[in-house]
mmCIF file as Biopython writes it, N, C-alpha, C and O atoms, coordinates in Angstrom:
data_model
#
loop_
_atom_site.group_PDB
_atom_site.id
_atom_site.type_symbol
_atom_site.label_atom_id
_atom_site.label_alt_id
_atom_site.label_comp_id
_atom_site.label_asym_id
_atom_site.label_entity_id
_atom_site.label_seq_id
_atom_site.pdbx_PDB_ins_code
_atom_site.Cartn_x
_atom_site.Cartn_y
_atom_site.Cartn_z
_atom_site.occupancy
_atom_site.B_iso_or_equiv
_atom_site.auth_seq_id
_atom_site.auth_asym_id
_atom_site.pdbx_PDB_model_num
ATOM 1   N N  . UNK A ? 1  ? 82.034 75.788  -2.053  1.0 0.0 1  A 1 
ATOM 2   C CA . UNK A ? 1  ? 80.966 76.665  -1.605  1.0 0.0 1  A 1 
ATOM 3   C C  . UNK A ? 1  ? 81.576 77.847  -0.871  1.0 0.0 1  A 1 
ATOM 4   O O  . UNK A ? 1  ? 82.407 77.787  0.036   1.0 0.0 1  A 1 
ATOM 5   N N  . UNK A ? 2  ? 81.116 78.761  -1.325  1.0 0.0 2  A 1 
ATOM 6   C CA . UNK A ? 2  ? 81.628 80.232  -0.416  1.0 0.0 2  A 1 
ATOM 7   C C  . UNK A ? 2  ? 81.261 80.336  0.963   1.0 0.0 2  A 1 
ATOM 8   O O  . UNK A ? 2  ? 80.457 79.560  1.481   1.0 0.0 2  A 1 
ATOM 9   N N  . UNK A ? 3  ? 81.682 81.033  1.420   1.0 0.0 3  A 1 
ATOM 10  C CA . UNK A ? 3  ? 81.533 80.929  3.083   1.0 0.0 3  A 1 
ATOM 11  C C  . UNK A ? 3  ? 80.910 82.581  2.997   1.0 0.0 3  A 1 
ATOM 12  O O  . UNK A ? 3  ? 81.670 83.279  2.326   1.0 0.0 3  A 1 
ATOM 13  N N  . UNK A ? 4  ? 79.735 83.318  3.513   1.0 0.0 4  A 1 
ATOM 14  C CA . UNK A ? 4  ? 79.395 84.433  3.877   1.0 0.0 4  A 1 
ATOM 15  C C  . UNK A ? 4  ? 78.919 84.414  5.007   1.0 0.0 4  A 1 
ATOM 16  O O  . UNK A ? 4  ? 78.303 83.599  5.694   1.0 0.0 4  A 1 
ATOM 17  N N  . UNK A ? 5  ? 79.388 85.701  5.142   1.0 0.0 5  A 1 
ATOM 18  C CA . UNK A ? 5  ? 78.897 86.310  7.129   1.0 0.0 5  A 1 
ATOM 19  C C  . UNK A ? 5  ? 78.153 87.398  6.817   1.0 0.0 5  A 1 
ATOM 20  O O  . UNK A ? 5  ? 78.441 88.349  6.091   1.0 0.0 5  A 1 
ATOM 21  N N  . UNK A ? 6  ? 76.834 87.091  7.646   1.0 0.0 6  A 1 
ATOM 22  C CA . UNK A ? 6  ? 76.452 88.496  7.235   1.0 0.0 6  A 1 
ATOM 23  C C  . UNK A ? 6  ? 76.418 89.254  8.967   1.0 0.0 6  A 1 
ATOM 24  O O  . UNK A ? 6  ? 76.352 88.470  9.913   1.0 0.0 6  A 1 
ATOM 25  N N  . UNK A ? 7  ? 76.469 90.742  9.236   1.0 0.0 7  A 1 
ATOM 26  C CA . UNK A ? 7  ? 76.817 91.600  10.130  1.0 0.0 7  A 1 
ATOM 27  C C  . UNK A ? 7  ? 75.401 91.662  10.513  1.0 0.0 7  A 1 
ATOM 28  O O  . UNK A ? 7  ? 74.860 91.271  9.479   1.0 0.0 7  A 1 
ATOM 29  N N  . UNK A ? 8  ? 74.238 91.967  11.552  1.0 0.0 8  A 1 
ATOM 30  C CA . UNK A ? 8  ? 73.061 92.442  11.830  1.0 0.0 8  A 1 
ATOM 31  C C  . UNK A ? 8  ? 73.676 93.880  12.038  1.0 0.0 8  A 1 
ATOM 32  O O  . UNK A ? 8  ? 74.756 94.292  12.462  1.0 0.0 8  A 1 
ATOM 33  N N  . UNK A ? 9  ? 72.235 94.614  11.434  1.0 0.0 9  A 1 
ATOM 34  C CA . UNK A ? 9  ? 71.985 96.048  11.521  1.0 0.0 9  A 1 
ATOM 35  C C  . UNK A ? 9  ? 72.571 96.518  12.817  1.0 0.0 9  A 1 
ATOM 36  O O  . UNK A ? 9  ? 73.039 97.644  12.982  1.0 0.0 9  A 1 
ATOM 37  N N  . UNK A ? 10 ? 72.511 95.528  13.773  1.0 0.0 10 A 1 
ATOM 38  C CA . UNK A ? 10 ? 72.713 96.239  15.803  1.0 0.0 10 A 1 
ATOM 39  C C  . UNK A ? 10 ? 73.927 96.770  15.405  1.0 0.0 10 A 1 
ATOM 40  O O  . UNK A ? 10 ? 73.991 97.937  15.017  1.0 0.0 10 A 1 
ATOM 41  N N  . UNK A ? 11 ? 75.021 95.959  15.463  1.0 0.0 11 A 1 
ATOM 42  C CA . UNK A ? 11 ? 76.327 96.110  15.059  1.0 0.0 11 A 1 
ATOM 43  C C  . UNK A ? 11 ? 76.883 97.049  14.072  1.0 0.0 11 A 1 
ATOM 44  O O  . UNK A ? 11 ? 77.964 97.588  14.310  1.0 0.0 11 A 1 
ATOM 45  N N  . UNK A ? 12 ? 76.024 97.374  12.620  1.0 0.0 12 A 1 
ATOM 46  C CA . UNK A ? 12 ? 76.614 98.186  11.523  1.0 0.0 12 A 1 
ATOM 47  C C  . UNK A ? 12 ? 75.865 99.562  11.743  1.0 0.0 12 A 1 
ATOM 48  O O  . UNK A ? 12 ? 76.048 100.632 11.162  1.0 0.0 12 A 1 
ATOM 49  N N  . UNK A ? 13 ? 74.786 99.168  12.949  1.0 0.0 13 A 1 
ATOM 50  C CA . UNK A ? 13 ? 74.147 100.652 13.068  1.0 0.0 13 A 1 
ATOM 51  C C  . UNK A ? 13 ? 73.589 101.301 12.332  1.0 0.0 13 A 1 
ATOM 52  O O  . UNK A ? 13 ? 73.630 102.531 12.370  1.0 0.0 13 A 1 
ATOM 53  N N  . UNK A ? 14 ? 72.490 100.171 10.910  1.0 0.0 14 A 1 
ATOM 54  C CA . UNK A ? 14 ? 71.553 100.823 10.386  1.0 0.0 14 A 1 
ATOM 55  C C  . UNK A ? 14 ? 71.584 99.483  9.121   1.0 0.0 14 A 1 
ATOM 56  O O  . UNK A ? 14 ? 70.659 98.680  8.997   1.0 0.0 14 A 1 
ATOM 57  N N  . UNK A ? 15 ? 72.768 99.477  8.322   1.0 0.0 15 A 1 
ATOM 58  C CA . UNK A ? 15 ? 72.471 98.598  7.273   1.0 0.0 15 A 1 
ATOM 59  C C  . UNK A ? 15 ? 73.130 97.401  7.239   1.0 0.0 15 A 1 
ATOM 60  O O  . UNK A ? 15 ? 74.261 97.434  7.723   1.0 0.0 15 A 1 
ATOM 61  N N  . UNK A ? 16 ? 72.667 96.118  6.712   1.0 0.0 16 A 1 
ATOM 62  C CA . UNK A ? 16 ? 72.834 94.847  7.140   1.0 0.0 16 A 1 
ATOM 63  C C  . UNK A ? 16 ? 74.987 94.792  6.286   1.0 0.0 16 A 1 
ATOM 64  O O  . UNK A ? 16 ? 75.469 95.645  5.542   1.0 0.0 16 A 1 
ATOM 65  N N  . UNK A ? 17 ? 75.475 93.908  6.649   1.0 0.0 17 A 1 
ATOM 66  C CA . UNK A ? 17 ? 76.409 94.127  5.936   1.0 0.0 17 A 1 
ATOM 67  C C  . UNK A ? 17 ? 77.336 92.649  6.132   1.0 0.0 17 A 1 
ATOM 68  O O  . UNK A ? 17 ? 77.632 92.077  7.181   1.0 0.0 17 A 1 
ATOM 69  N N  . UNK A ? 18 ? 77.766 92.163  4.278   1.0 0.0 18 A 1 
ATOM 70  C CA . UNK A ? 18 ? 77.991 91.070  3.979   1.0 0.0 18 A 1 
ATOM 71  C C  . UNK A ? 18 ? 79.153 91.082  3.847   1.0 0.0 18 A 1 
ATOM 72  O O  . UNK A ? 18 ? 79.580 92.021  3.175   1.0 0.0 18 A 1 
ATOM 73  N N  . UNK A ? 19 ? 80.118 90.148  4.368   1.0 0.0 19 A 1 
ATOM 74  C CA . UNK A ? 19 ? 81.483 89.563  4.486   1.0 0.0 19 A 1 
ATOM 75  C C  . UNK A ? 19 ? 82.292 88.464  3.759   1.0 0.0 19 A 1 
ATOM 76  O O  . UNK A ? 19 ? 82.534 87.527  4.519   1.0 0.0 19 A 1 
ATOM 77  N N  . UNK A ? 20 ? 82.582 88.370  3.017   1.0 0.0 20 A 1 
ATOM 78  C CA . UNK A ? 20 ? 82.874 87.112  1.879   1.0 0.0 20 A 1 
ATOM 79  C C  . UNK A ? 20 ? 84.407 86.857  1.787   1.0 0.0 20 A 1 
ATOM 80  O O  . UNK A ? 20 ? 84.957 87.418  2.735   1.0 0.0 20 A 1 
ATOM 81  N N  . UNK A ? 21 ? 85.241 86.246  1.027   1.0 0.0 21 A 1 
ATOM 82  C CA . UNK A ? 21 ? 86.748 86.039  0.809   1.0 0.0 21 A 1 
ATOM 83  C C  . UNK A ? 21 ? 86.857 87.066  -0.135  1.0 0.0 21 A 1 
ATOM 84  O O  . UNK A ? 21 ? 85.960 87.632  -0.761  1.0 0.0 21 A 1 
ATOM 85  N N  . UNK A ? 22 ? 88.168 87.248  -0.161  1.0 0.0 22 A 1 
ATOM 86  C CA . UNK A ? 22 ? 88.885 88.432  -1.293  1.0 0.0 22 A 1 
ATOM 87  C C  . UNK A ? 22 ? 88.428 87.532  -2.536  1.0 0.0 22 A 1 
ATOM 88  O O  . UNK A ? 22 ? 87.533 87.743  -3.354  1.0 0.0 22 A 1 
ATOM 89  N N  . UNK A ? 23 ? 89.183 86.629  -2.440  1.0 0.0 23 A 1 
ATOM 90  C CA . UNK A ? 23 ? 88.725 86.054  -4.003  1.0 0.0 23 A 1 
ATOM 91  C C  . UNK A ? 23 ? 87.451 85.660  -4.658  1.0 0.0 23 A 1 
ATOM 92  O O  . UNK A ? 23 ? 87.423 85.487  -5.877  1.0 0.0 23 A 1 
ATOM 93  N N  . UNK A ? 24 ? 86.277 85.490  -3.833  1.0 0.0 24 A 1 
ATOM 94  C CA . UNK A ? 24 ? 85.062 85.787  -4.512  1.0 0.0 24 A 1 
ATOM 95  C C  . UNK A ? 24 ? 84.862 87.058  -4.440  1.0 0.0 24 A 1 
ATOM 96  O O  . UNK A ? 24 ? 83.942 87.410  -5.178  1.0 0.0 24 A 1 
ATOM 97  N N  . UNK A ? 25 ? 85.406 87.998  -3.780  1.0 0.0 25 A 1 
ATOM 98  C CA . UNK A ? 25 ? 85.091 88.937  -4.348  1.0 0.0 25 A 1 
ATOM 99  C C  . UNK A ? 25 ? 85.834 89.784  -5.314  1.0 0.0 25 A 1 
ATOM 100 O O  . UNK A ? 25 ? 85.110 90.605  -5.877  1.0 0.0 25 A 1 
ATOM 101 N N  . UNK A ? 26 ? 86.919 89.804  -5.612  1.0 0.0 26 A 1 
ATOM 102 C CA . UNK A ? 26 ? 87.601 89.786  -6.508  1.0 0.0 26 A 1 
ATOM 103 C C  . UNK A ? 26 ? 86.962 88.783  -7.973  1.0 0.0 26 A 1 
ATOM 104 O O  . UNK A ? 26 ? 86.800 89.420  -9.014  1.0 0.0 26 A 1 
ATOM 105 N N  . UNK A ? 27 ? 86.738 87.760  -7.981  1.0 0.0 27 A 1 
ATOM 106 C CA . UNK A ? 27 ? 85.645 87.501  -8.847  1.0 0.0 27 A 1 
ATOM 107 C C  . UNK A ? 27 ? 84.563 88.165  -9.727  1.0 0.0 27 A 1 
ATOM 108 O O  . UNK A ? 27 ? 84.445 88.259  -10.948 1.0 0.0 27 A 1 
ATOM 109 N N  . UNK A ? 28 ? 83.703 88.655  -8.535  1.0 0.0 28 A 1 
ATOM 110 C CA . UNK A ? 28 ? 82.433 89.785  -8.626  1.0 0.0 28 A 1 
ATOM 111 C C  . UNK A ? 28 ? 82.944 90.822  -8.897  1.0 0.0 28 A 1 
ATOM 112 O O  . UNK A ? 28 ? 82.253 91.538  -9.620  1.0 0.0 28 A 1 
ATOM 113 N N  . UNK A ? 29 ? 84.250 91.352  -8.500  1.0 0.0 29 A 1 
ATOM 114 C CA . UNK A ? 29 ? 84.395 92.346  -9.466  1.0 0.0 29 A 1 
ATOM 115 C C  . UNK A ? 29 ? 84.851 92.327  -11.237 1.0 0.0 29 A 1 
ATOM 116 O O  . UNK A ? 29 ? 84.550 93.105  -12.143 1.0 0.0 29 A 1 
ATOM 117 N N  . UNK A ? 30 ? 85.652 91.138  -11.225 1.0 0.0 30 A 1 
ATOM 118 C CA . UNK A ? 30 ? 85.813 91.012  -12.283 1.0 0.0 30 A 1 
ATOM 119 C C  . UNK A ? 30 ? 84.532 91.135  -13.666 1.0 0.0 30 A 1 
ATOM 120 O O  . UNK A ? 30 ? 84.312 91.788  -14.686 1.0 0.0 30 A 1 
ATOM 121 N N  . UNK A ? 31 ? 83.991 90.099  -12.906 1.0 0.0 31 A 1 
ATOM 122 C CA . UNK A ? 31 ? 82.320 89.518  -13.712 1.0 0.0 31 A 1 
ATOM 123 C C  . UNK A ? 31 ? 81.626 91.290  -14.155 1.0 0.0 31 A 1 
ATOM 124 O O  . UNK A ? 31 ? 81.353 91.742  -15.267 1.0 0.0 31 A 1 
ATOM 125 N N  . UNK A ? 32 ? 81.558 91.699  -13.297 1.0 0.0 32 A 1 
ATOM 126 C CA . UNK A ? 32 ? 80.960 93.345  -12.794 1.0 0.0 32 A 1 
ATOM 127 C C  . UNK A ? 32 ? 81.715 93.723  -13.817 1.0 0.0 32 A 1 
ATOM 128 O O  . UNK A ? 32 ? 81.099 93.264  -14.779 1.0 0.0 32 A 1 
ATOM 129 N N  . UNK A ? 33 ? 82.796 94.346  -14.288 1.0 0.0 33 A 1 
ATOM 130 C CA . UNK A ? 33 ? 83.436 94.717  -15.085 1.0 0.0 33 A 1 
ATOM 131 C C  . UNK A ? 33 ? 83.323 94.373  -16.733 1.0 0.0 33 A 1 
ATOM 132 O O  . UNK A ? 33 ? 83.383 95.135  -17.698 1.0 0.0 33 A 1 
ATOM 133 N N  . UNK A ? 34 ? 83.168 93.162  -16.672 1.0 0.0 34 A 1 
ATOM 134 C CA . UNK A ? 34 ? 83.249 92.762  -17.760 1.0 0.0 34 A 1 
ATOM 135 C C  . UNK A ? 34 ? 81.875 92.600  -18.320 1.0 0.0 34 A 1 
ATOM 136 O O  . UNK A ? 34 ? 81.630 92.368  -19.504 1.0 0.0 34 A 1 
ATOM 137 N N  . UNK A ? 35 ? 80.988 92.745  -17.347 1.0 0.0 35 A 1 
ATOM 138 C CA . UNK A ? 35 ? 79.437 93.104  -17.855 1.0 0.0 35 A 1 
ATOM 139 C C  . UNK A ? 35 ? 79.588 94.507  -18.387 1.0 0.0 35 A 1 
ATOM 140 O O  . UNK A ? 35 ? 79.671 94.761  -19.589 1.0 0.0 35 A 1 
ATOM 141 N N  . UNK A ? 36 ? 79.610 95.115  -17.733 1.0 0.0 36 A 1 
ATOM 142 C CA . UNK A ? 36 ? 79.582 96.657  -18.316 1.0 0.0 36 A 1 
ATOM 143 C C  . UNK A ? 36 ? 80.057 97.146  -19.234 1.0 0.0 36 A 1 
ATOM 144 O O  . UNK A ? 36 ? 79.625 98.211  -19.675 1.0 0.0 36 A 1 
ATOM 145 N N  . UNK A ? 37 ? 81.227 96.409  -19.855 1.0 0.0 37 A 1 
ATOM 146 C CA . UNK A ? 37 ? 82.257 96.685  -20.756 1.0 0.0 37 A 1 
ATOM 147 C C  . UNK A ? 37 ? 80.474 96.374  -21.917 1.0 0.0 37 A 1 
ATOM 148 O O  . UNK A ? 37 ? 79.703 97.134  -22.504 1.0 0.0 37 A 1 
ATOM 149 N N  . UNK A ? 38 ? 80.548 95.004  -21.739 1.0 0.0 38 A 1 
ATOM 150 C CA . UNK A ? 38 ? 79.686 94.371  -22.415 1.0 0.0 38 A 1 
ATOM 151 C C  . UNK A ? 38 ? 78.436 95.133  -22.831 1.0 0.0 38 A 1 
ATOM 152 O O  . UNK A ? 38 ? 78.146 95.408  -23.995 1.0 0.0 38 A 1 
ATOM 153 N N  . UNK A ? 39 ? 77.733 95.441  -21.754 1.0 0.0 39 A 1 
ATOM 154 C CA . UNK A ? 39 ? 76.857 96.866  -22.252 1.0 0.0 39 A 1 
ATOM 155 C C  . UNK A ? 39 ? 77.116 97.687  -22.679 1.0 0.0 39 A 1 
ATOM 156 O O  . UNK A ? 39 ? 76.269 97.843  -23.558 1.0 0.0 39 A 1 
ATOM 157 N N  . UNK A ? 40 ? 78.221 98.992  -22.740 1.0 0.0 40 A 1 
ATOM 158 C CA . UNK A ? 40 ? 78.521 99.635  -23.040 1.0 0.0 40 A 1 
ATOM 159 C C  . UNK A ? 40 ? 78.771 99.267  -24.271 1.0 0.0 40 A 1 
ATOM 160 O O  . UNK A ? 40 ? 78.301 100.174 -24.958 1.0 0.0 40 A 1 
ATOM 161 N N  . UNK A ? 41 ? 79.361 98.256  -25.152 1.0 0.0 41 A 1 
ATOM 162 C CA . UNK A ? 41 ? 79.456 98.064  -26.609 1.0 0.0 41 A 1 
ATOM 163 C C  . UNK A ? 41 ? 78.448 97.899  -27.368 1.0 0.0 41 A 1 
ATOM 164 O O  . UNK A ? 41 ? 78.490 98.217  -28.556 1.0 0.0 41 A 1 
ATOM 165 N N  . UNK A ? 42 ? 76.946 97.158  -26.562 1.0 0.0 42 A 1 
ATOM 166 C CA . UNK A ? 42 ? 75.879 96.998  -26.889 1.0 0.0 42 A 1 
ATOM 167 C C  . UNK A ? 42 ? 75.612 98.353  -27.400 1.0 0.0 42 A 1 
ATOM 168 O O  . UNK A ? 42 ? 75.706 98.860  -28.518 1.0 0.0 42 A 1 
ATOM 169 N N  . UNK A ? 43 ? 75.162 98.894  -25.956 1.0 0.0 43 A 1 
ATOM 170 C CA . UNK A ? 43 ? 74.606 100.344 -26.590 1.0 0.0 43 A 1 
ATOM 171 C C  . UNK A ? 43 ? 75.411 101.503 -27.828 1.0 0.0 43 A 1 
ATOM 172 O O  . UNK A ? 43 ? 74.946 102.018 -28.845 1.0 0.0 43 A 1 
ATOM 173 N N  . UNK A ? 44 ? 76.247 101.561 -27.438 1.0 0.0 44 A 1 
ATOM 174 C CA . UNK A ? 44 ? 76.901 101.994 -28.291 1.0 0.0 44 A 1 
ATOM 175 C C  . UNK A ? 44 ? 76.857 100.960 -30.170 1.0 0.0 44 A 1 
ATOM 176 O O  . UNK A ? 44 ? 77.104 101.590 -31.199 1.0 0.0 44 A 1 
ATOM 177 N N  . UNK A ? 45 ? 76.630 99.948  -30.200 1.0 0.0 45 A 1 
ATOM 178 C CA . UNK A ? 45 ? 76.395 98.968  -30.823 1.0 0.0 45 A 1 
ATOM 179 C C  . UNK A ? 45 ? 74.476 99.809  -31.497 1.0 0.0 45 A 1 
ATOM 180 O O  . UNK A ? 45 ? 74.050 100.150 -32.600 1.0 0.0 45 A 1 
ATOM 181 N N  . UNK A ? 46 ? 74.076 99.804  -30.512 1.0 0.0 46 A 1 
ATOM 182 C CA . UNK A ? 46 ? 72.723 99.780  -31.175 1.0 0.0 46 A 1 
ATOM 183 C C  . UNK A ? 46 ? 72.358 101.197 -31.331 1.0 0.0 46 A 1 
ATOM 184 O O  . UNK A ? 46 ? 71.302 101.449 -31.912 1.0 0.0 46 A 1 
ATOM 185 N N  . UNK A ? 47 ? 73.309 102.437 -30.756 1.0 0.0 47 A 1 
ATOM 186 C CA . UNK A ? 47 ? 73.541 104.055 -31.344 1.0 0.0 47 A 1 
ATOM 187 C C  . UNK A ? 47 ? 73.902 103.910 -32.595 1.0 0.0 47 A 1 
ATOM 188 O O  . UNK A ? 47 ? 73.241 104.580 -33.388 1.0 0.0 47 A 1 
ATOM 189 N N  . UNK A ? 48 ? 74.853 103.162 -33.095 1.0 0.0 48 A 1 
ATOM 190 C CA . UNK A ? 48 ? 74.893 103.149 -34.370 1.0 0.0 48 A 1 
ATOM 191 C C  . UNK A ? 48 ? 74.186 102.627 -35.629 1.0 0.0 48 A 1 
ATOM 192 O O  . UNK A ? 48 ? 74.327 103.093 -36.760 1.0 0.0 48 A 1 
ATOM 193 N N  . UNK A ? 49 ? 73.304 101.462 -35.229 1.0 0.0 49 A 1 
ATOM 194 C CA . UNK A ? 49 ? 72.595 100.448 -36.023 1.0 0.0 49 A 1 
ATOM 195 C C  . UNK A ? 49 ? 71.243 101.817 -36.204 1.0 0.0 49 A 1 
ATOM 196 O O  . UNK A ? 49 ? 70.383 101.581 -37.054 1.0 0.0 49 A 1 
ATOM 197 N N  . UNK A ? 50 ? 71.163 102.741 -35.655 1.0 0.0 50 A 1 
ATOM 198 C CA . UNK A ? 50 ? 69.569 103.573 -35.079 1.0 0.0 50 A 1 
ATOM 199 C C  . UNK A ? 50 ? 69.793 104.653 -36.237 1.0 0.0 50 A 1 
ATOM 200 O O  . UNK A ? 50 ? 68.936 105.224 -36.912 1.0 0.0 50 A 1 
ATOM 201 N N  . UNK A ? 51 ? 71.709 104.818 -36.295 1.0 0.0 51 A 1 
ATOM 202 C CA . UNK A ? 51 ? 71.747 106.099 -36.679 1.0 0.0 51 A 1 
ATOM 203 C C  . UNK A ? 51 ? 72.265 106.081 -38.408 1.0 0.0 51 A 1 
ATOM 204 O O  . UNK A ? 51 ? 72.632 107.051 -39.072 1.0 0.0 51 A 1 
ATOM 205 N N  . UNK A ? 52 ? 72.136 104.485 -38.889 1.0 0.0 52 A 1 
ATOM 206 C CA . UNK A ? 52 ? 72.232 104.078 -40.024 1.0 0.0 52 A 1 
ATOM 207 C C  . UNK A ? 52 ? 74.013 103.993 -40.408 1.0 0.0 52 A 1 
ATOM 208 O O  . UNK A ? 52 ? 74.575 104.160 -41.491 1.0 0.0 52 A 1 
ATOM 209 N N  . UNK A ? 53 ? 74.406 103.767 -39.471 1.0 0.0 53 A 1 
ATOM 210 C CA . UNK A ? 53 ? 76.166 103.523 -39.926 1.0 0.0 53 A 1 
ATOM 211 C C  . UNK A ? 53 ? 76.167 101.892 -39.888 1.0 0.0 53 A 1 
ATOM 212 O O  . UNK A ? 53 ? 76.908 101.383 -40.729 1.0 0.0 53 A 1 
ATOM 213 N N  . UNK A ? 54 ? 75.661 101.257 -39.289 1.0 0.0 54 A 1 
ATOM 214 C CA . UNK A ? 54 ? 75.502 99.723  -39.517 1.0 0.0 54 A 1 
ATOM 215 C C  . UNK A ? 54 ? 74.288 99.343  -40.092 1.0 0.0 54 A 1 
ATOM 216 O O  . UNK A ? 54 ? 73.172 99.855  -40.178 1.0 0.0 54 A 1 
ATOM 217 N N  . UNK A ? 55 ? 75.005 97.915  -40.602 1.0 0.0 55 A 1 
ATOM 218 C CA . UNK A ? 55 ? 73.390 96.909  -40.794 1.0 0.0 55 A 1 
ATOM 219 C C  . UNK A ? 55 ? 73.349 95.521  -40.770 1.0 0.0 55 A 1 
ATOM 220 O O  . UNK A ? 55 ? 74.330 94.939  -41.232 1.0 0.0 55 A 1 
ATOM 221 N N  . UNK A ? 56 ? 72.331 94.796  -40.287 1.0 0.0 56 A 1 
ATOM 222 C CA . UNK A ? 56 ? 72.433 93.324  -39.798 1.0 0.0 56 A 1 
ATOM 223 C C  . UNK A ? 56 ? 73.040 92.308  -41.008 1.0 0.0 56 A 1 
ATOM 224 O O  . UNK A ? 56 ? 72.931 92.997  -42.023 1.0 0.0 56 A 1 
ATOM 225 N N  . UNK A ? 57 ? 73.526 91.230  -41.331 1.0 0.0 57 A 1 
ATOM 226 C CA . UNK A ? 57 ? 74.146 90.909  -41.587 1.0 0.0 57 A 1 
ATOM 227 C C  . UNK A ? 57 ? 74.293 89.369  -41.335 1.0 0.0 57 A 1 
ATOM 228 O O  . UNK A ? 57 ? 75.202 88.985  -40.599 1.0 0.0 57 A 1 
ATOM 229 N N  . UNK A ? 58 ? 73.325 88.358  -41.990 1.0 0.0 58 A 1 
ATOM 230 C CA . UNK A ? 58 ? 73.260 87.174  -41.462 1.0 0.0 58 A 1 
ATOM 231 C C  . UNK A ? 58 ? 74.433 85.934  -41.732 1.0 0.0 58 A 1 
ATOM 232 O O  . UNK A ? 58 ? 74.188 84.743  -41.536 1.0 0.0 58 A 1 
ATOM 233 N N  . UNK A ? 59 ? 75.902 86.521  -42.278 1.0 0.0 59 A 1 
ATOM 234 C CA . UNK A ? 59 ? 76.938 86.010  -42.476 1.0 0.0 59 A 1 
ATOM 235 C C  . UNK A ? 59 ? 78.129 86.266  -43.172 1.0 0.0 59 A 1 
ATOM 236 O O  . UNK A ? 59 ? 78.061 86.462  -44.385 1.0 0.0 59 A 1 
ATOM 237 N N  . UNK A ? 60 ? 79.164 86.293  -42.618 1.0 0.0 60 A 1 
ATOM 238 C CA . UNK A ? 60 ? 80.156 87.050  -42.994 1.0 0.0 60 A 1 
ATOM 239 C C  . UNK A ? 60 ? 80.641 87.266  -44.404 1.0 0.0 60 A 1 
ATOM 240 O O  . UNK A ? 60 ? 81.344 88.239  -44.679 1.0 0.0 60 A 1 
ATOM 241 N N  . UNK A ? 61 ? 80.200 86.185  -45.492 1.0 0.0 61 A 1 
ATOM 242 C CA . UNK A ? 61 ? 79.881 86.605  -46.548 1.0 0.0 61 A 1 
ATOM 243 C C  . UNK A ? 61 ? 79.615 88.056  -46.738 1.0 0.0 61 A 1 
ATOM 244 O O  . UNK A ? 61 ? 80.578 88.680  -47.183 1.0 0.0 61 A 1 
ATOM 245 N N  . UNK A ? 62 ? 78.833 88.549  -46.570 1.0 0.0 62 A 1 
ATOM 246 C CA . UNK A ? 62 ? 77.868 89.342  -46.443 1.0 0.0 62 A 1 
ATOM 247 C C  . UNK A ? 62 ? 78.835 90.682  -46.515 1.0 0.0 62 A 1 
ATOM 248 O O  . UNK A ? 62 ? 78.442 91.665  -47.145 1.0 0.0 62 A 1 
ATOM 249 N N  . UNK A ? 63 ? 80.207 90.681  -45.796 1.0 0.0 63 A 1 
ATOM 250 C CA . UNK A ? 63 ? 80.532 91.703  -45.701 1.0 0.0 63 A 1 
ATOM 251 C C  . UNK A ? 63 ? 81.244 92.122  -47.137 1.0 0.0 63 A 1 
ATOM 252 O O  . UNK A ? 63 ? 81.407 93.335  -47.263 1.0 0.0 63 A 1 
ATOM 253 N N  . UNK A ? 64 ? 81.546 91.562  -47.883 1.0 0.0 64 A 1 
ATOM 254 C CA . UNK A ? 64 ? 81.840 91.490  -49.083 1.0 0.0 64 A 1 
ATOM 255 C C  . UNK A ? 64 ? 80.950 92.299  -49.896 1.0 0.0 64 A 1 
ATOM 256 O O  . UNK A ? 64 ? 81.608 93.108  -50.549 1.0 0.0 64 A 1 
ATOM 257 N N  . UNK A ? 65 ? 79.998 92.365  -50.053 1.0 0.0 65 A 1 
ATOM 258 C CA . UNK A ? 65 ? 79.207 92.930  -50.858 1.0 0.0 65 A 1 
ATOM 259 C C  . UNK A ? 65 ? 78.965 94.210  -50.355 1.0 0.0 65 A 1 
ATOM 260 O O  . UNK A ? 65 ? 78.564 93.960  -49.219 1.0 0.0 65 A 1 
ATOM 261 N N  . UNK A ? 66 ? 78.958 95.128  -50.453 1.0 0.0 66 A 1 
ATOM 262 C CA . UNK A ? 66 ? 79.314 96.429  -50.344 1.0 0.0 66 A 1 
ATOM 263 C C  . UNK A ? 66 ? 78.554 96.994  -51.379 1.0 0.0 66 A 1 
ATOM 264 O O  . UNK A ? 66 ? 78.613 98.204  -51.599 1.0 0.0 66 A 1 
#
């Protein structure tokens, strides 16, 4: 289980503020990263399916036929 601290506003002087280990957070960044990557191929994924350079494809068979 992770251990978090969180700071009260008195102390940070307006916004609350959370304290965790390097390595969960190092984690969260990882995860963070590798989401975005992940979206970014999506969309880019579905710019192309919109703009008729791809098409769905229910098995790799499939790519054969041309």
């Amino acid at each position: 289980m992770t251990t978090l601290t969180l700071v009260p506003k008195k102390i940070t002087h307006g916004d609350e503020l959370v304290i965790l280990p390097k390595k969960e957070y190092d984690n969260l960044r990882r995860r963070l990263d590798e989401t975005r990557d992940a979206l970014i191929k999506i969309r880019e994924g579905e710019k192309e399916y919109k703009a008729g350079k791809i098409r769905p494809m229910r098995s790799l068979s499939q790519l054969d036929k041309r």
